[in-house]
Short mmCIF file of the C-alpha atoms (twelve columns), coordinates in Angstrom:
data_MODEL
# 
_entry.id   MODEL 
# 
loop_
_atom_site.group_PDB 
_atom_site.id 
_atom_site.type_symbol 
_atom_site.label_atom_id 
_atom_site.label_alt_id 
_atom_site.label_comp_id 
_atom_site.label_asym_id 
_atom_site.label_seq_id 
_atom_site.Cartn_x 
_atom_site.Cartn_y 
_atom_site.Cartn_z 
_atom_site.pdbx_PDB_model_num 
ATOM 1  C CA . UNK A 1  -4.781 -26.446 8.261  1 
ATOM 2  C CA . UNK A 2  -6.475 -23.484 9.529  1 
ATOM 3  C CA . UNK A 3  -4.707 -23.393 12.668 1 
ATOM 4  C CA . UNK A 4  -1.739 -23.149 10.551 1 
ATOM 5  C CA . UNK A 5  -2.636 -20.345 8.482  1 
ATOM 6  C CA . UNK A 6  -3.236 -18.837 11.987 1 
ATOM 7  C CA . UNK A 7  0.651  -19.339 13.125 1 
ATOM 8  C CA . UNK A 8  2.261  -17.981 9.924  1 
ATOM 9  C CA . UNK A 9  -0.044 -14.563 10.053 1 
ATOM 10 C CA . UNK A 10 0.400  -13.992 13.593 1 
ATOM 11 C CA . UNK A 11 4.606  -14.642 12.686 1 
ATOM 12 C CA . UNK A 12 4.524  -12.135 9.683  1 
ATOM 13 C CA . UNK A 13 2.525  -9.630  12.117 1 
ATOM 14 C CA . UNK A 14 5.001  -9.813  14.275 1 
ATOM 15 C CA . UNK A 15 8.061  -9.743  11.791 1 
ATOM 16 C CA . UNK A 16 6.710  -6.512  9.904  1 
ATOM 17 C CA . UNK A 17 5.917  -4.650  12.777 1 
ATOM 18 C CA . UNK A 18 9.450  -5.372  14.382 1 
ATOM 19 C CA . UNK A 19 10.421 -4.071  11.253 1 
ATOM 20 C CA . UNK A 20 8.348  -1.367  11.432 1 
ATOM 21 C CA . UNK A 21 9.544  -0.294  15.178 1 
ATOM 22 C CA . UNK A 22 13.291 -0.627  13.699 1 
ATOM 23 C CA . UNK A 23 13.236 1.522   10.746 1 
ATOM 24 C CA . UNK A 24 10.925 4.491   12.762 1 
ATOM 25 C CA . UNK A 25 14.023 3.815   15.660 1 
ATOM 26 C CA . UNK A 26 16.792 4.102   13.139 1 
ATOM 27 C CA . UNK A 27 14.873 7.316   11.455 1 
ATOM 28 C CA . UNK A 28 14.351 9.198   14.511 1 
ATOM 29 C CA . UNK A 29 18.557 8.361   14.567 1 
ATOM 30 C CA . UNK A 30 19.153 9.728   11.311 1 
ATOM 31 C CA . UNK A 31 17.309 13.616  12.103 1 
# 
């Protein structure tokens, strides 16, 4: 169960900082 656990926070890590790297990409767009 633990390892589990592991494998979803390393996947939402991952999704929000994609995230992250897309909106300061699309920002630095916008100026």
């Amino acid at each position: 169960m633990t390892d589990l656990y592991m494998v979803l926070f390393a996947f939402a890590f991952f999704l929000i900082s994609a995230l992250y790297l897309y909106a300061c990409d699309h920002l630095m767009e916008l100026r």
